[in-house]
mmCIF file as gemmi writes it, N, C-alpha and C atoms, coordinates in Angstrom:
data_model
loop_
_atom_site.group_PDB
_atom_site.id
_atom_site.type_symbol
_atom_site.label_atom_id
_atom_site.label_alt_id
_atom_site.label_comp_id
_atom_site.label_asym_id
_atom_site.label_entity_id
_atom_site.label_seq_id
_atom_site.pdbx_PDB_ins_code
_atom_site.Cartn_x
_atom_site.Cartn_y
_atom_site.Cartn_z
_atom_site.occupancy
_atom_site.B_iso_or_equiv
_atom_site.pdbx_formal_charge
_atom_site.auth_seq_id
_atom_site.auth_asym_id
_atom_site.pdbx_PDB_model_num
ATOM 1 N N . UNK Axp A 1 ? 19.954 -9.263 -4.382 1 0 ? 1 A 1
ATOM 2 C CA . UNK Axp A 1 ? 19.376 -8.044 -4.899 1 0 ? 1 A 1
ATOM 3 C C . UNK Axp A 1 ? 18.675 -7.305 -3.761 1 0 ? 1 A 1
ATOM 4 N N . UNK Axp A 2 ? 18.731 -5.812 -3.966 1 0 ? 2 A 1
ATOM 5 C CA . UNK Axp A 2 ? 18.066 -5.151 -3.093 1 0 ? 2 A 1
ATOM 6 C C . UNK Axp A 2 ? 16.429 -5.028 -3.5 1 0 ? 2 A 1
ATOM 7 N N . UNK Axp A 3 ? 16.026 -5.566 -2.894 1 0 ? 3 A 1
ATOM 8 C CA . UNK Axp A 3 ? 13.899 -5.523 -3.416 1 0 ? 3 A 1
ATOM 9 C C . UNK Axp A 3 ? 13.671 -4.1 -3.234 1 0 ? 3 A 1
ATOM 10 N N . UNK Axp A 4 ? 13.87 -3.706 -2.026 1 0 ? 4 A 1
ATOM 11 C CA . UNK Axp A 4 ? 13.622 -2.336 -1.241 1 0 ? 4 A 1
ATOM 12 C C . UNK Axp A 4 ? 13.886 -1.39 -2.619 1 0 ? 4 A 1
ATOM 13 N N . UNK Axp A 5 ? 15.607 -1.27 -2.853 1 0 ? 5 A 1
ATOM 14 C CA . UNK Axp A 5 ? 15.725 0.002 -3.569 1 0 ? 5 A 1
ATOM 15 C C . UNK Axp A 5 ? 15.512 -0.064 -4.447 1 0 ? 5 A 1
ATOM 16 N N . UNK Axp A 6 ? 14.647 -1.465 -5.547 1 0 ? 6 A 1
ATOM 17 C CA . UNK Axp A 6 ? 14.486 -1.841 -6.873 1 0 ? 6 A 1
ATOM 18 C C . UNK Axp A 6 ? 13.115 -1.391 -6.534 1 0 ? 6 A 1
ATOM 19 N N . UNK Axp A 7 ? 12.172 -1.34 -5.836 1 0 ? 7 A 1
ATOM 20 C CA . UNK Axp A 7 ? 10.861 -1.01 -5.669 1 0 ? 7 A 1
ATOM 21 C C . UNK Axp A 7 ? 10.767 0.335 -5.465 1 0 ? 7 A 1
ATOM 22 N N . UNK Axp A 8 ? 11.781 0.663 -4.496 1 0 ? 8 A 1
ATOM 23 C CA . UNK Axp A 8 ? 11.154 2.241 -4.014 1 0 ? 8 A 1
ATOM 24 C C . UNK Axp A 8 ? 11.956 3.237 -5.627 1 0 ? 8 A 1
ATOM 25 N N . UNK Axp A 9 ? 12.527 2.31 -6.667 1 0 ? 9 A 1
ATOM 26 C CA . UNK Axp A 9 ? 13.156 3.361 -7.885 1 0 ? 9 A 1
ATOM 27 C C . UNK Axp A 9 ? 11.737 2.929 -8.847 1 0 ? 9 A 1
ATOM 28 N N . UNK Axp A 10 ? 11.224 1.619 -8.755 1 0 ? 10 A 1
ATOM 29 C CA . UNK Axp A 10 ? 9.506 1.861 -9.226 1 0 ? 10 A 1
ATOM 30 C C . UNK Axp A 10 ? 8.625 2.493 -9.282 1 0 ? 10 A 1
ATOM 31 N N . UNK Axp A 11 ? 8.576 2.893 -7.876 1 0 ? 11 A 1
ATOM 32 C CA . UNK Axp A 11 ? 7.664 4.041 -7.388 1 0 ? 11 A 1
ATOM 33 C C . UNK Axp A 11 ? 8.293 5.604 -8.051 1 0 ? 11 A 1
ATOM 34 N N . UNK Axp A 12 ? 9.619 5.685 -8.152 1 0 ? 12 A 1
ATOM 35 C CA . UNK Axp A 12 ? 10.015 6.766 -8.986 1 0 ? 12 A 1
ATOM 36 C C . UNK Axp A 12 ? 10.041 6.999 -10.166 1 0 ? 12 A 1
ATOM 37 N N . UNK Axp A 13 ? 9.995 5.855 -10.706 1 0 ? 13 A 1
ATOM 38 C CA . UNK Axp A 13 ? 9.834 5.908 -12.529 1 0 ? 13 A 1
ATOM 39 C C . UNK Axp A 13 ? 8.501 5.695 -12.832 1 0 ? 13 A 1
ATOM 40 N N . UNK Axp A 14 ? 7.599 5.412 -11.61 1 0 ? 14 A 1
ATOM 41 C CA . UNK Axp A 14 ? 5.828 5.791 -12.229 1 0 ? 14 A 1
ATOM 42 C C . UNK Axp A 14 ? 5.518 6.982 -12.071 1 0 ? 14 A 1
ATOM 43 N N . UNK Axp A 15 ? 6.198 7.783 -10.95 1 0 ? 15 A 1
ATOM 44 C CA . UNK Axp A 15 ? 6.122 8.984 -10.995 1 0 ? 15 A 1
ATOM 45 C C . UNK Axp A 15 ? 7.071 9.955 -12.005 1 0 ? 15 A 1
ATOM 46 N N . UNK Axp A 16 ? 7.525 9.884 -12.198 1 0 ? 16 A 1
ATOM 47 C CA . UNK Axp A 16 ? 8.732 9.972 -13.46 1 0 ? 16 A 1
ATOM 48 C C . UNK Axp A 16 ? 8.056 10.267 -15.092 1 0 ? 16 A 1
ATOM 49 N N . UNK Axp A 17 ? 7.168 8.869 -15.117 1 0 ? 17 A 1
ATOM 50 C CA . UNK Axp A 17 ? 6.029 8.285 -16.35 1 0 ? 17 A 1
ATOM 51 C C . UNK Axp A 17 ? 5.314 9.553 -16.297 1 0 ? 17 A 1
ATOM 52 N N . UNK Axp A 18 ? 4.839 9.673 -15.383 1 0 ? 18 A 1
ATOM 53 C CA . UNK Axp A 18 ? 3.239 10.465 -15.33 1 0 ? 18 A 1
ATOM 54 C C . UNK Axp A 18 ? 3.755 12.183 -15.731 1 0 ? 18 A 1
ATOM 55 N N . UNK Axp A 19 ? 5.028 12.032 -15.073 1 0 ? 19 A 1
ATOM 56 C CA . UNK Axp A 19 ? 5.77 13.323 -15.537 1 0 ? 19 A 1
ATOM 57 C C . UNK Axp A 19 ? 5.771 14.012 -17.343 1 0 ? 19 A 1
ATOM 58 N N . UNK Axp A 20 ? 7.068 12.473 -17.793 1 0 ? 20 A 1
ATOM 59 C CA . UNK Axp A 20 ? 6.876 12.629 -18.967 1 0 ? 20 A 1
ATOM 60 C C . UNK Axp A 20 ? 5.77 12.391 -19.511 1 0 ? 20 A 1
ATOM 61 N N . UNK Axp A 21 ? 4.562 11.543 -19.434 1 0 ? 21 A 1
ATOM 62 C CA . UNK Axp A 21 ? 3.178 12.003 -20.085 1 0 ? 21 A 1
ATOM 63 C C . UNK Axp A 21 ? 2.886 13.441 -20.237 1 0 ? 21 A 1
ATOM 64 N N . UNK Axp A 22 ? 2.666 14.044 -18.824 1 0 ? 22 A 1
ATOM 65 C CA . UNK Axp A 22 ? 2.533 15.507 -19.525 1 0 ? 22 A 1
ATOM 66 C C . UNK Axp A 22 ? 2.983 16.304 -20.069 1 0 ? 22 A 1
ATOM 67 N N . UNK Axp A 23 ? 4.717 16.349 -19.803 1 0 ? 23 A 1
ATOM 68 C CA . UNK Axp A 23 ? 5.226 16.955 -20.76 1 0 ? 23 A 1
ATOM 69 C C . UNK Axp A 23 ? 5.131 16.557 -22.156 1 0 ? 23 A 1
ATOM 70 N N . UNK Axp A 24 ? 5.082 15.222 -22.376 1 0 ? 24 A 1
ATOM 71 C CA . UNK Axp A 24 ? 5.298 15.367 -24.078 1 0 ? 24 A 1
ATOM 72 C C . UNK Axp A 24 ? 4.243 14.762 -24.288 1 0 ? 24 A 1
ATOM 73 N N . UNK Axp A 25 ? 3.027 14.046 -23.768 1 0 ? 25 A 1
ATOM 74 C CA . UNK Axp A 25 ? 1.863 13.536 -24.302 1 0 ? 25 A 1
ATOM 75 C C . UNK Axp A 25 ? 2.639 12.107 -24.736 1 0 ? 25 A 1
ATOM 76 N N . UNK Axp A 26 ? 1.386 10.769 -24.464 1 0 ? 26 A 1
ATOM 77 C CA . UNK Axp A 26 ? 1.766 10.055 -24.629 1 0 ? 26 A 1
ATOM 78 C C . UNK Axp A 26 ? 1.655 9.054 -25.922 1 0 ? 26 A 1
ATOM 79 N N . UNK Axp A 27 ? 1.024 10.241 -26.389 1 0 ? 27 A 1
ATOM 80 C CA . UNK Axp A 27 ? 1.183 9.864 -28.462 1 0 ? 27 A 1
ATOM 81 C C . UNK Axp A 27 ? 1.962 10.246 -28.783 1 0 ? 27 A 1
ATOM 82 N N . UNK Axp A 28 ? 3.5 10.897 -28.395 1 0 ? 28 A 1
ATOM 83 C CA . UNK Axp A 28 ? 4.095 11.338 -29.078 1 0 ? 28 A 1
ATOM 84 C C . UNK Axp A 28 ? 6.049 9.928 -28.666 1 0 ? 28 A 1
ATOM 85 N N . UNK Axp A 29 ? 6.812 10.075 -29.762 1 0 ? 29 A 1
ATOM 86 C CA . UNK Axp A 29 ? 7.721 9.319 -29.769 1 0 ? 29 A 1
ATOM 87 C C . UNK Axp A 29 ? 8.623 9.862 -28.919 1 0 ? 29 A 1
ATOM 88 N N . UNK Axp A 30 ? 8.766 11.031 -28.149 1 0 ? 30 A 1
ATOM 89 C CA . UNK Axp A 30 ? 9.372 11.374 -26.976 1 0 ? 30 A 1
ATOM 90 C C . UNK Axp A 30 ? 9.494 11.15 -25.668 1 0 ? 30 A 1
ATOM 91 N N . UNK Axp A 31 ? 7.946 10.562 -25.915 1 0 ? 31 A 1
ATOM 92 C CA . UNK Axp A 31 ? 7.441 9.831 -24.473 1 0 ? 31 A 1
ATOM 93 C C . UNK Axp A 31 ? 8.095 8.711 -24.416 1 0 ? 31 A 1
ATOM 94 N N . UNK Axp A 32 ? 7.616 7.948 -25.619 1 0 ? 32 A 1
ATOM 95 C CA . UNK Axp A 32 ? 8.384 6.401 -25.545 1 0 ? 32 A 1
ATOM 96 C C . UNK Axp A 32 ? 9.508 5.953 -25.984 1 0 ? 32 A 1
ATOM 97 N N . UNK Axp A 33 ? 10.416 6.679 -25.978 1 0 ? 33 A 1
ATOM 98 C CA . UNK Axp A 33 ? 11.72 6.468 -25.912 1 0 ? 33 A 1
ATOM 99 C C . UNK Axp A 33 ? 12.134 6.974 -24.72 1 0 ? 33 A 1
ATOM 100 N N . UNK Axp A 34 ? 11.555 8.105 -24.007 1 0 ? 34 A 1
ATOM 101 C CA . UNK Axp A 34 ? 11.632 8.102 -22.741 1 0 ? 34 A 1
ATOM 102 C C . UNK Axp A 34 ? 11.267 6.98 -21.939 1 0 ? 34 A 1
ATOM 103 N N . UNK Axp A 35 ? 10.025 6.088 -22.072 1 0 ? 35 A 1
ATOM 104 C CA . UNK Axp A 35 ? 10.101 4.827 -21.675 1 0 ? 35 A 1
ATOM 105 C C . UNK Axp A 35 ? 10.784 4.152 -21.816 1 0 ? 35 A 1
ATOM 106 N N . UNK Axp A 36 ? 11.139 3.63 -23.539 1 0 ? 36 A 1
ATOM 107 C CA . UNK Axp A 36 ? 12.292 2.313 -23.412 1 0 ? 36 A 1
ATOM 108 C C . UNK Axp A 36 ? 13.535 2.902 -22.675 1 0 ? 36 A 1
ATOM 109 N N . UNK Axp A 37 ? 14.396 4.209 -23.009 1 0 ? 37 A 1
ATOM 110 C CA . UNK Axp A 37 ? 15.455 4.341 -22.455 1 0 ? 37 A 1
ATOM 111 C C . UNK Axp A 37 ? 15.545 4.076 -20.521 1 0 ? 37 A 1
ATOM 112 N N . UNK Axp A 38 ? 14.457 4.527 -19.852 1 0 ? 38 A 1
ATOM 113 C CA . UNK Axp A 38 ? 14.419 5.009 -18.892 1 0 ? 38 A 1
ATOM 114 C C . UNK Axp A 38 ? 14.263 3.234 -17.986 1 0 ? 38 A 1
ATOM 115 N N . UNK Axp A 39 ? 13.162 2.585 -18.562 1 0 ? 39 A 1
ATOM 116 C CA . UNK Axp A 39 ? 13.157 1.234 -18.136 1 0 ? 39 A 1
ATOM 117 C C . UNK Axp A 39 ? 13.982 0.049 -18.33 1 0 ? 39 A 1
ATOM 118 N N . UNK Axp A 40 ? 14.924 0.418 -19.481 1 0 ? 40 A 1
ATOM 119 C CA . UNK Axp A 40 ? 16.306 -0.418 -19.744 1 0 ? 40 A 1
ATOM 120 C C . UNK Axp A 40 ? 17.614 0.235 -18.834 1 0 ? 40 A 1
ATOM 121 N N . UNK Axp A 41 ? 17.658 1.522 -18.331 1 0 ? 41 A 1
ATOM 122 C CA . UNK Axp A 41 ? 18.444 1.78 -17.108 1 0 ? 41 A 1
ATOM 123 C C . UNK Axp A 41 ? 18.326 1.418 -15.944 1 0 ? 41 A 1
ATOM 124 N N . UNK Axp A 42 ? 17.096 1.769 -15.617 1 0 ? 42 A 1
ATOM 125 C CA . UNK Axp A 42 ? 17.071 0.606 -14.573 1 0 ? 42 A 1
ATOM 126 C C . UNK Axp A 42 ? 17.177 -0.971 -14.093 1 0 ? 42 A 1
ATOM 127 N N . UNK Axp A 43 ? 16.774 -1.463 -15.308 1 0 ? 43 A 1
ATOM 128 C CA . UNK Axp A 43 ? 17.21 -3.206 -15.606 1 0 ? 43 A 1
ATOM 129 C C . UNK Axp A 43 ? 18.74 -3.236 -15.373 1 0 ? 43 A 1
ATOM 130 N N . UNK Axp A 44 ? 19.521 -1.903 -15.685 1 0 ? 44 A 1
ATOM 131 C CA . UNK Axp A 44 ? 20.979 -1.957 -15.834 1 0 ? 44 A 1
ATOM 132 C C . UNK Axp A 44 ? 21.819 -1.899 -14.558 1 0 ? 44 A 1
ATOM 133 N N . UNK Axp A 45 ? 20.752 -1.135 -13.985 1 0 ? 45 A 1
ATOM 134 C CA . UNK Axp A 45 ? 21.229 -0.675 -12.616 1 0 ? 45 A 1
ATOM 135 C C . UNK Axp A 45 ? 21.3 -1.919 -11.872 1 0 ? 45 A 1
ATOM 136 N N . UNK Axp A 46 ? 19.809 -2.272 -11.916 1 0 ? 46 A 1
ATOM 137 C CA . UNK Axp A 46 ? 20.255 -3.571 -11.248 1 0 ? 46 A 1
ATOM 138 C C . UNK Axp A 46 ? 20.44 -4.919 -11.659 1 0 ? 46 A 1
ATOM 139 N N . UNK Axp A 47 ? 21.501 -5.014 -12.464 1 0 ? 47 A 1
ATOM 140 C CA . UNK Axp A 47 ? 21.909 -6.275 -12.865 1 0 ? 47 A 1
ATOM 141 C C . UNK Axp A 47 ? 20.853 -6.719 -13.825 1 0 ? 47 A 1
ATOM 142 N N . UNK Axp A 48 ? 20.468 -6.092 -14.762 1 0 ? 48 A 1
ATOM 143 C CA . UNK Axp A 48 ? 19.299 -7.151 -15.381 1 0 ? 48 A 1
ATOM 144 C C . UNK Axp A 48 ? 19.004 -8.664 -14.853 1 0 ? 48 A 1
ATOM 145 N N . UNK Axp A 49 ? 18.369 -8.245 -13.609 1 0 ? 49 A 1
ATOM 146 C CA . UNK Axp A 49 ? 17.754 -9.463 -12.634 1 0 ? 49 A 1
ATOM 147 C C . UNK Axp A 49 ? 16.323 -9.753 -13.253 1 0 ? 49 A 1
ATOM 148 N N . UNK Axp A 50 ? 15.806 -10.925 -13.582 1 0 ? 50 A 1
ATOM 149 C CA . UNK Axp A 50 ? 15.267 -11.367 -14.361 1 0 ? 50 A 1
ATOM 150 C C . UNK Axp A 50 ? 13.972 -10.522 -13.881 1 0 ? 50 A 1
ATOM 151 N N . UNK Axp A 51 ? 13.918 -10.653 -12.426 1 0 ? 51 A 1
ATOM 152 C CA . UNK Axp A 51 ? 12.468 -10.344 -11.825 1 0 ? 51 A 1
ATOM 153 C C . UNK Axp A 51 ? 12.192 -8.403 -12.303 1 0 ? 51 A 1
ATOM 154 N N . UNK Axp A 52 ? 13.498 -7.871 -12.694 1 0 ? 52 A 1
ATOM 155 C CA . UNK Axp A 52 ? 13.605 -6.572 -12.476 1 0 ? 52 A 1
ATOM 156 C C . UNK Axp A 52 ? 12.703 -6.534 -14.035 1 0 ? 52 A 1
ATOM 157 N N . UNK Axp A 53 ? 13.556 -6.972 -15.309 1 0 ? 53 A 1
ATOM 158 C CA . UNK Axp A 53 ? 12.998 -6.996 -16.417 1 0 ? 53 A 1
ATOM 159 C C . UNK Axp A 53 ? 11.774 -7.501 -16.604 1 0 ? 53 A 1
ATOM 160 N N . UNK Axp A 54 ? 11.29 -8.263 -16.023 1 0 ? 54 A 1
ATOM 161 C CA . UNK Axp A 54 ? 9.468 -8.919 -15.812 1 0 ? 54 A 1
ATOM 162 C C . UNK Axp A 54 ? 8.844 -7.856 -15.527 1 0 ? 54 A 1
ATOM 163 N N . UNK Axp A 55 ? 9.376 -6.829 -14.519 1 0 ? 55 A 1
ATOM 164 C CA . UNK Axp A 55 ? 8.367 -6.32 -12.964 1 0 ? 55 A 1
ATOM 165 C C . UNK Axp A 55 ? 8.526 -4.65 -14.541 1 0 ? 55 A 1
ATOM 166 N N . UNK Axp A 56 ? 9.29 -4.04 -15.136 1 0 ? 56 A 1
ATOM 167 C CA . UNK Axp A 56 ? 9.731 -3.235 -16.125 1 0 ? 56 A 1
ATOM 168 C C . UNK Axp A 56 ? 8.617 -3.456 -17.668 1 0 ? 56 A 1
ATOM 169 N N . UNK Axp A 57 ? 9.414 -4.587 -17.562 1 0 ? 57 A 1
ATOM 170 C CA . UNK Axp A 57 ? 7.769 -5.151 -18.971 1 0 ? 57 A 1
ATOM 171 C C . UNK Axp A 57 ? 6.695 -4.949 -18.58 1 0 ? 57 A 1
ATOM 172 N N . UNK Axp A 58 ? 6.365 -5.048 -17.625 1 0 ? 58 A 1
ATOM 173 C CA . UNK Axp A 58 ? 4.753 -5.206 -17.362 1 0 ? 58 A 1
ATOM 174 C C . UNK Axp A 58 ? 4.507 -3.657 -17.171 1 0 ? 58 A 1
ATOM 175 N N . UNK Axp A 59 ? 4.959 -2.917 -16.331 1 0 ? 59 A 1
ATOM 176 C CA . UNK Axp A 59 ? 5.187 -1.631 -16.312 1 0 ? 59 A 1
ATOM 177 C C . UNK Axp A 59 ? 4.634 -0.905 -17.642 1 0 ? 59 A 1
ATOM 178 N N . UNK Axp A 60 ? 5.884 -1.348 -18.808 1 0 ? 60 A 1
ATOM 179 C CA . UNK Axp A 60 ? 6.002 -0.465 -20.115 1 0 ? 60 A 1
ATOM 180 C C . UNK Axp A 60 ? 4.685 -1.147 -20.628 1 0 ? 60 A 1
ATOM 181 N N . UNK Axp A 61 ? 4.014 -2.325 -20.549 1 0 ? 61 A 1
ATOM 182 C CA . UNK Axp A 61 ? 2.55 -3.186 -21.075 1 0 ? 61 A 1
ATOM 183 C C . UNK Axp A 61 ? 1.8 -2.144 -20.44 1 0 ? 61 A 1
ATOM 184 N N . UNK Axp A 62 ? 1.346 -1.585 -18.983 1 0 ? 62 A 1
ATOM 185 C CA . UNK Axp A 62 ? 0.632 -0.691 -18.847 1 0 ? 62 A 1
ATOM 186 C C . UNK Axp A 62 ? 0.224 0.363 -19.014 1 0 ? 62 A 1
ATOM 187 N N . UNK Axp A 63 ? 1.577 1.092 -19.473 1 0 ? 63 A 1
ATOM 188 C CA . UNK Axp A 63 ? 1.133 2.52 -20.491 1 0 ? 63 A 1
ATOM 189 C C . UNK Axp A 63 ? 0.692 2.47 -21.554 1 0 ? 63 A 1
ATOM 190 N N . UNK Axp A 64 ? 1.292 0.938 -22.04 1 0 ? 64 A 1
ATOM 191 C CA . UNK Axp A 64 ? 0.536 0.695 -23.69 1 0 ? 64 A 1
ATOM 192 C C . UNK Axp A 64 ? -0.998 0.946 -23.19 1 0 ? 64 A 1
ATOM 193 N N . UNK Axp A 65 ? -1.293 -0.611 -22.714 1 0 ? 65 A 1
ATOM 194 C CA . UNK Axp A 65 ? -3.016 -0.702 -22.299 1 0 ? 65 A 1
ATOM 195 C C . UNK Axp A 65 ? -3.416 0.544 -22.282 1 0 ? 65 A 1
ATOM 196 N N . UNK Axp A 66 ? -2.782 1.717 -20.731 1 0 ? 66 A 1
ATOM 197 C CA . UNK Axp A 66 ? -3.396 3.414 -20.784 1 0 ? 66 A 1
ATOM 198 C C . UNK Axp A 66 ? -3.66 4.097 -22.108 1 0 ? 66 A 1
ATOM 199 N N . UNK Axp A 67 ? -2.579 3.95 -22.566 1 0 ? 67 A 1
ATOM 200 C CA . UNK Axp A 67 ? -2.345 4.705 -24.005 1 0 ? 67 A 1
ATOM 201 C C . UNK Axp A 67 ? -3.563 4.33 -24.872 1 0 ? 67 A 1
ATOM 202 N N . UNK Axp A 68 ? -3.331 2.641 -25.185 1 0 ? 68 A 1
ATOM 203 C CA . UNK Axp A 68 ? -4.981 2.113 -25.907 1 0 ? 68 A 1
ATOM 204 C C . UNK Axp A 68 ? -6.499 2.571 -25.692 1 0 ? 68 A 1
ATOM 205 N N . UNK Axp A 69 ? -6.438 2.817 -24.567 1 0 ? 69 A 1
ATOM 206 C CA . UNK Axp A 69 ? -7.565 3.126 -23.482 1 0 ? 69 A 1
ATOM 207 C C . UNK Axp A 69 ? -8.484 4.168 -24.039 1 0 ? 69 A 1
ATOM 208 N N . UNK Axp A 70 ? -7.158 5.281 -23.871 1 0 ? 70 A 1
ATOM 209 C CA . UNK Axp A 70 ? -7.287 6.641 -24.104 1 0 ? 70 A 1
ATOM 210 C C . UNK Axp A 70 ? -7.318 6.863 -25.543 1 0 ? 70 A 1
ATOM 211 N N . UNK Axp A 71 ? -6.262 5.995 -26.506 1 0 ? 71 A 1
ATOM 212 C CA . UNK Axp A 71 ? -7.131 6.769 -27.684 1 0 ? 71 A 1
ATOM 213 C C . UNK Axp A 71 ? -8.53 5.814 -28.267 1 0 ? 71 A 1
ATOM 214 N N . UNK Axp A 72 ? -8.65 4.873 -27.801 1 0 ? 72 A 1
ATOM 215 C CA . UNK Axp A 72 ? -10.277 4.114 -28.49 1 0 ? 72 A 1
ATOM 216 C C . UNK Axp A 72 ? -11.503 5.205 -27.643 1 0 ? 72 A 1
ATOM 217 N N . UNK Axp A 73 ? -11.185 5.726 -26.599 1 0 ? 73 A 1
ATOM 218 C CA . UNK Axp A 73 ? -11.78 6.621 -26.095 1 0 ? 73 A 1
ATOM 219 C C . UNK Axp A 73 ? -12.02 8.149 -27.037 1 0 ? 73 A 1
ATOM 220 N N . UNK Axp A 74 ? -11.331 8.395 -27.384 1 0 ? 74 A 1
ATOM 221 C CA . UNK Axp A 74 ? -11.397 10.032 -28.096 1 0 ? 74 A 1
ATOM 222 C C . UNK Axp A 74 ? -11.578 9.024 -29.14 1 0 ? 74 A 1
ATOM 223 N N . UNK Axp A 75 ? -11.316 7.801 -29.894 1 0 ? 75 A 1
ATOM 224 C CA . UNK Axp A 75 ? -11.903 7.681 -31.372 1 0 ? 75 A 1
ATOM 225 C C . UNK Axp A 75 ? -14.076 7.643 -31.175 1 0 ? 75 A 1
ATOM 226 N N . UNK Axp A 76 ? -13.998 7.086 -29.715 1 0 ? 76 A 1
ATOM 227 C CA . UNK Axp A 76 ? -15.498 7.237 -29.456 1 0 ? 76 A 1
ATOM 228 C C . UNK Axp A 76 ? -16.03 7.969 -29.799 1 0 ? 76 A 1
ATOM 229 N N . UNK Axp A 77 ? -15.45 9.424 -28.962 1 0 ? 77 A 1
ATOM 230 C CA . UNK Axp A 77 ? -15.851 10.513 -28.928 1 0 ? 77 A 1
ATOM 231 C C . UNK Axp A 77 ? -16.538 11.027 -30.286 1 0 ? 77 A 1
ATOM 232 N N . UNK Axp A 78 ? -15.496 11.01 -31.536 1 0 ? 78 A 1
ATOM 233 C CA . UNK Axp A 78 ? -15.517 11.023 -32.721 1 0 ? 78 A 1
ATOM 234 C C . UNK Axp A 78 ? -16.795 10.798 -33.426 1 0 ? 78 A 1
């Protein structure tokens, strides 16, 4: 496996993420199907290599956590 071009397409699909966050907000089901679709292509690309789907999960676990973050935050606010 290539580490290099599986990492440096990481660095493009967090930037990618942050993209679709603003366009569609990340409460909305546009976002996250933009996630699952977008992080199961890349698993595809490269061979669903085990480390690729680990290094992808954890990824899609961190927007959750963000996502959690942010709305127990505005329920604060409340």
């Amino acid at each position: 496996m290539n580490y290099k071009a599986f990492y440096e397409d990481v660095v493009d699909w967090i930037n990618q993420a942050n993209q679709a966050a603003a366009r569609y907000g990340m409460h909305t089901e546009q976002f996250w199907a933009w996630v699952a679709d977008s992080s199961a292509a890349i698993s595809k690309k490269h061979q669903d290599n085990r480390l690729v789907i680990k290094q992808m999960l954890m990824l899609v676990n961190w927007l959750e956590e963000v996502y959690e973050s942010n709305t127990s935050r505005v329920r604060d606010i409340k």
